[in-house]
C-alpha positions in Angstrom: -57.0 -14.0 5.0 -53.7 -13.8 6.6 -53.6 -12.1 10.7 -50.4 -10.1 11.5 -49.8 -10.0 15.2 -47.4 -7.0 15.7 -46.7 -4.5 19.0 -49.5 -1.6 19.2 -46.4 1.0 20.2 -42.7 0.6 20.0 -39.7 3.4 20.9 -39.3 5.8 18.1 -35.6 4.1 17.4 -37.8 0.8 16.4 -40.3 2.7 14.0 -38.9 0.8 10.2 -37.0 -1.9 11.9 -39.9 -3.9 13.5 -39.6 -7.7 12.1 -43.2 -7.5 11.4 -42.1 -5.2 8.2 -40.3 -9.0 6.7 -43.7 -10.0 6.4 -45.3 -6.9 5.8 -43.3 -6.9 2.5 -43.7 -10.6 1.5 -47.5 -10.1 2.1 -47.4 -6.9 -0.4 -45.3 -8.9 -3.2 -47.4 -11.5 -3.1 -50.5 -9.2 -3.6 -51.7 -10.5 -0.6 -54.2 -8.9 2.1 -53.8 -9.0 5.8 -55.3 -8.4 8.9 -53.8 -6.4 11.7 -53.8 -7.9 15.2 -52.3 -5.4 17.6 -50.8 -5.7 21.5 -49.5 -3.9 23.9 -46.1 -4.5 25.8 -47.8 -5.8 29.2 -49.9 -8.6 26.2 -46.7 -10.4 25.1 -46.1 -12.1 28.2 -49.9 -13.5 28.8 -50.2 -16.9 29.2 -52.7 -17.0 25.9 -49.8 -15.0 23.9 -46.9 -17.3 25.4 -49.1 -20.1 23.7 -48.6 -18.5 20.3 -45.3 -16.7 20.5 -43.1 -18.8 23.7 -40.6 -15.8 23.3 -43.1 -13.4 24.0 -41.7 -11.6 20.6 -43.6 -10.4 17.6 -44.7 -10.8 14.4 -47.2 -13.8 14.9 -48.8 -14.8 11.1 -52.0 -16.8 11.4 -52.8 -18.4 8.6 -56.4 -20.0 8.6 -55.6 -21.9 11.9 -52.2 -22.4 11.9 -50.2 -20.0 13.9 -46.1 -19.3 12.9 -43.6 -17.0 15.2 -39.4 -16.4 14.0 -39.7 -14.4 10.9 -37.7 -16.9 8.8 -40.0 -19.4 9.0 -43.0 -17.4 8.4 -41.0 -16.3 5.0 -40.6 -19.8 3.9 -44.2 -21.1 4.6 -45.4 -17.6 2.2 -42.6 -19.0 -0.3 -44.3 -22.4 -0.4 -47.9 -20.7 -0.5 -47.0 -18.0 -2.9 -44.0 -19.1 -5.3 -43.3 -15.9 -6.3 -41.9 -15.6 -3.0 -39.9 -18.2 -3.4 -38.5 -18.7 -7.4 -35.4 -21.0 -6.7 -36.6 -23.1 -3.6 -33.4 -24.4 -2.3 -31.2 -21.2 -2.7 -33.6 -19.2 -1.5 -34.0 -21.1 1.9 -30.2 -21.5 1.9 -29.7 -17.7 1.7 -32.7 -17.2 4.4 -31.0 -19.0 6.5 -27.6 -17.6 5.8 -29.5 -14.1 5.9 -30.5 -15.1 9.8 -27.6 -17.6 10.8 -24.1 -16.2 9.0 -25.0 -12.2 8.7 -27.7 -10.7 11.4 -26.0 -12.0 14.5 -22.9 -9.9 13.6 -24.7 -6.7 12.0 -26.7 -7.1 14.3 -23.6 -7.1 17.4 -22.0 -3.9 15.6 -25.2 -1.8 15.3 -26.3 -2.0 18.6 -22.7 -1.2 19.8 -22.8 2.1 17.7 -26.4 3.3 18.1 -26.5 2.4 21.9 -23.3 1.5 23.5 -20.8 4.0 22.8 -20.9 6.1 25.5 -19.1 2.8 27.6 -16.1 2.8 28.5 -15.7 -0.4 26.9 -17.2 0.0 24.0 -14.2 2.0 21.8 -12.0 -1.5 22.7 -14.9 -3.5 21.4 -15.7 -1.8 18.0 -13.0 -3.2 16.0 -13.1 -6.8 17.0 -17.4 -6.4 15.5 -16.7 -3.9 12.8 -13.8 -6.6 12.0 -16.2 -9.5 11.0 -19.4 -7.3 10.3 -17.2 -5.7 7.6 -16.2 -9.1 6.7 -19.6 -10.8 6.4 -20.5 -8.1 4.1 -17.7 -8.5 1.8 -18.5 -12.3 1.5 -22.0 -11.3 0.7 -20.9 -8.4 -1.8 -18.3 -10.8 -3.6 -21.5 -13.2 -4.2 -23.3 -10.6 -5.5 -20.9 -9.9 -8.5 -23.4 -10.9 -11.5 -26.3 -11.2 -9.4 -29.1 -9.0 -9.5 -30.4 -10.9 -6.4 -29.3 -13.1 -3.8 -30.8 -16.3 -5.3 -31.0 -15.0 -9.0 -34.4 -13.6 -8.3 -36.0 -11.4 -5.6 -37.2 -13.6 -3.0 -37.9 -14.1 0.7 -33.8 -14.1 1.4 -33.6 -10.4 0.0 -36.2 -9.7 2.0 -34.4 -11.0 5.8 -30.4 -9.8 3.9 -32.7 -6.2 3.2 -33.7 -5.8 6.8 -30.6 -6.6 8.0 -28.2 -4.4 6.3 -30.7 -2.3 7.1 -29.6 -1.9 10.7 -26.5 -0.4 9.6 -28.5 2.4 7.7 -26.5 5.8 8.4 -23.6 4.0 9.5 -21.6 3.9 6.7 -20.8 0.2 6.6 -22.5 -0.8 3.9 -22.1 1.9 1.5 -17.7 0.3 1.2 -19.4 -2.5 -1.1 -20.6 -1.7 -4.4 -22.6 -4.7 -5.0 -24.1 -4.6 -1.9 -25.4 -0.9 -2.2 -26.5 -1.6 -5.6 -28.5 -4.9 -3.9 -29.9 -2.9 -1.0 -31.0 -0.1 -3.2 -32.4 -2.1 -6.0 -34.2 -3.8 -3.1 -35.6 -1.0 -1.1 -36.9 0.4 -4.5 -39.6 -2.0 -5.1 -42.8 -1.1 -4.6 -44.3 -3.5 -2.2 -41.0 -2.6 0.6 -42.2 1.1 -0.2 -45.4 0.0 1.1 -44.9 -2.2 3.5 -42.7 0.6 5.1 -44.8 3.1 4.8 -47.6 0.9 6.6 -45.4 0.4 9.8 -44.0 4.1 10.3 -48.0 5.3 9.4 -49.2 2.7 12.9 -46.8 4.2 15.2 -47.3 7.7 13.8 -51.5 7.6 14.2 -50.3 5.5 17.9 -47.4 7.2 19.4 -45.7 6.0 22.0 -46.1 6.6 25.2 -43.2 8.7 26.7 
């Protein structure tokens, strides 16, 4: 039985965007059940968590008695345990990677900057110089796409990180220039298991609200 270390409470802007939901969804495709191990804010920087997780981040996956932190490599270890996770091996960790290495940082730059930042005065001189090569990491990831149903031929633990990471540009209107790539995000957020994997994480901060 796999443990899932994840926070007990998180701001309402976090609810669906928590990393725990990667492995959430990996869990679910591979039909397999998991434990719930929940802590607070003031938890993640005990000595006995730092052991675990040095970052004092979340998720933590314990598996029997080995203990995994960073979301890709909790991914790849489930790919290795459950190769349904994991059809094509080496393009699947090559597009993990690329998922966490070559995209997120950007997306990642230009939706903070929009949801968070743009009341600054510098922020309207910094938009175009992120939406510039957001837009453009996209593209490259829509152009691979053309005759792809998925990002390693099969669904996988890499459209599971790309998913969750496009994802942070939800409402924004970036995504939705590239066909290909809506088609992908769609086709991905369709499937059952990110349904309810999703629904598992906005239901725990729902029944524990947090605190104001």
């Amino acid at each position: 039985m796999y443990t899932l270390t994840t926070f007990r409470s998180v701001p309402s802007f976090a609810v669906g965007h928590v990393r725990d939901l990667r492995v959430r969804w990996a869990l679910e495709e591979a039909g397999q059940p998991y434990d719930l191990r929940l802590i607070g804010f003031e938890e993640k920087e005990s000595p006995a968590y730092r052991r675990e997780q040095p970052f004092a981040q979340v998720p933590v996956l314990h598996d029997g008695d080995t203990a995994l932190f960073e979301t890709g490599a909790i991914l790849l270890h489930l790919g290795e345990r459950h190769p349904v996770l994991l059809p094509h091996a080496a393009e699947g960790t090559m597009w993990t990677f690329a998922a966490l290495n070559s995209v997120e940082p950007y997306v990642g730059n230009l939706a903070n900057l929009v949801a968070f930042a743009m009341d600054q005065p510098w922020a309207e001189a910094q938009r175009p110089v992120l939406e510039e090569i957001a837009l453009k990491r996209l593209g490259q990831v829509d152009d691979w796409l053309e005759g792809r149903d998925y990002l390693a031929g099969e669904f996988g633990v890499a459209d599971i990180v790309m998913t969750t990471v496009v994802r942070l540009l939800d409402g924004m209107g970036y995504v939705e220039r590239f066909a290909r790539l809506t088609a992908w995000r769609d086709r991905c957020t369709a499937r059952p298991a990110y349904r309810k994997a999703l629904a598992a994480q906005v239901a725990q901060y729902v029944v524990d609200p947090v605190a104001a």
